[in-house]
N, C-alpha and C positions, 0 to 999 in steps of 0.2 A: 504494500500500500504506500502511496507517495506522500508524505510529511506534507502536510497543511501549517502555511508561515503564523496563523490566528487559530484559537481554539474555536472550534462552530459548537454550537451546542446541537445535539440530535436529541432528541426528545420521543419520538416516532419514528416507526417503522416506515414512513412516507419518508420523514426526513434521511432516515440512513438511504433508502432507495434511489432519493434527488442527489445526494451525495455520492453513492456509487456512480451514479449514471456519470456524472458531471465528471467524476476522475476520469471514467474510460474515455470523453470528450477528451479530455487534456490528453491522455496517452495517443490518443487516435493522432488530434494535430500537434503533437509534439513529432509524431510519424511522418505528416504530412510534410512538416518542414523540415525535415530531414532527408526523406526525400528530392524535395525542391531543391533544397542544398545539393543533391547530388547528383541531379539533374542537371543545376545550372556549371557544377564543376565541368561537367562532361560538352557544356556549348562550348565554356569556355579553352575549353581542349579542341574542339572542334573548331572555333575559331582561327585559334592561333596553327594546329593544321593548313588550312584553309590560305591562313596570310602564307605561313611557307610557301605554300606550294605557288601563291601568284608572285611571291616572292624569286624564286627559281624561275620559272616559267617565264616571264612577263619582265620581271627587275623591279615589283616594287619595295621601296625602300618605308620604312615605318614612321620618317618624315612625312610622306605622301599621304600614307594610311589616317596619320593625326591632324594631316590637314585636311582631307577628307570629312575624316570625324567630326571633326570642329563645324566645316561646312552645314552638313547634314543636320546636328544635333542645332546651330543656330538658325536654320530653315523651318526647323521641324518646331521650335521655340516661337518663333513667327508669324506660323502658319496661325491662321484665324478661323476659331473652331466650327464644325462641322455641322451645316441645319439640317435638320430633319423636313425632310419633302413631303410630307402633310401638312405639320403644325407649323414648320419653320422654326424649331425654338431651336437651339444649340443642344448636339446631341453629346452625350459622353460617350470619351472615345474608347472607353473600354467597355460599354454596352453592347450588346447585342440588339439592344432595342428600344424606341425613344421611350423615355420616362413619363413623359404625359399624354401621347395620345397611343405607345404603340407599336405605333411602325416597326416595319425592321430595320433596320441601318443598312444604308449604301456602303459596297466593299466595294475600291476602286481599284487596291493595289493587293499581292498575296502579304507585303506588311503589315496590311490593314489587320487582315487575318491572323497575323501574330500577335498584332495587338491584344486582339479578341479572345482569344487565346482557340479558336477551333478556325472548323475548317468549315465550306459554303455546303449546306443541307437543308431542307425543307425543312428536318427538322428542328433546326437551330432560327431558322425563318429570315439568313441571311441572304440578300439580294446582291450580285457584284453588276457593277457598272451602269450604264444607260439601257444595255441590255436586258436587264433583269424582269422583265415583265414578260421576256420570250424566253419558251420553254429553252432547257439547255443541260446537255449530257450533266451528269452527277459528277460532281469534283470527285478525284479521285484521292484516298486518306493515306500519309507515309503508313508503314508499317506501326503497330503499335511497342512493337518492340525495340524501335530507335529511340522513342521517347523526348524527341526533339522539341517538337511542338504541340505534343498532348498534356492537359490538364489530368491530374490525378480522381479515375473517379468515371471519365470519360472512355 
């Protein structure tokens, strides 16, 4: 059992039971982010892969790469956020879906998608592009055992 930092008082057999449940939450996302952690080790391995090799290939130097970064991440700071095509309000851009009327959120780019953290499916009720009103083959999903860009769960 995991040490509790305050004494709780349990009084009832309801209250020990709220109390078990609530530890195995804590175990669960204690899991979860551990996990994540080990997930995001493994981008970050894949990144730095990734530069090698355009590194080799290509000649980029990691000047290039940080001014790139810089570029990109002040673009993306810039950028002026995203309306939703019903309501018009400003959507969040890690939603799937507008918060006040709905909608689904326009996916314009596959980073959008990362944002999101999944991939385009009816189920998910994401639309990409100007296209999305016309039917269109079903995105196809990386393997779940690369674990790249899947949510835990999903």
């Amino acid at each position: 059992m995991m040490p509790v930092p305050f004494p709780i008082m349990v009084d009832t057999p309801n209250d020990r039971t709220k109390l078990e449940e609530t530890q195995v939450d804590i175990r669960a996302l204690r899991d979860t982010i551990a996990d994540l952690q080990r997930r995001l080790e493994k981008q970050a391995v894949l990144v730095r892969a990734l530069f090698a090799l355009l590194s080799e290939k290509h000649g980029l130097t990691e000047a290039e790469l940080l001014d790139r970064f810089r570029r990109v991440e002040s673009k993306k700071a810039g950028t002026p956020p995203k309306k939703c095509p019903e309501c018009d309000r400003a959507v969040n851009q890690r939603s799937q879906r507008c918060l006040y009327c709905g909608a689904a959120r326009e996916v314009e780019t596959a980073f959008d998608l990362l944002e999101l953290g999944a991939w385009p499916s009816e189920e998910h009720g994401i639309t990409t592009g100007p296209a999305a009103s016309q039917p269109t083959a079903p995105a196809s999903r990386p393997s779940e055992e690369h674990g790249i860009t899947t949510r835990p769960g999903r």
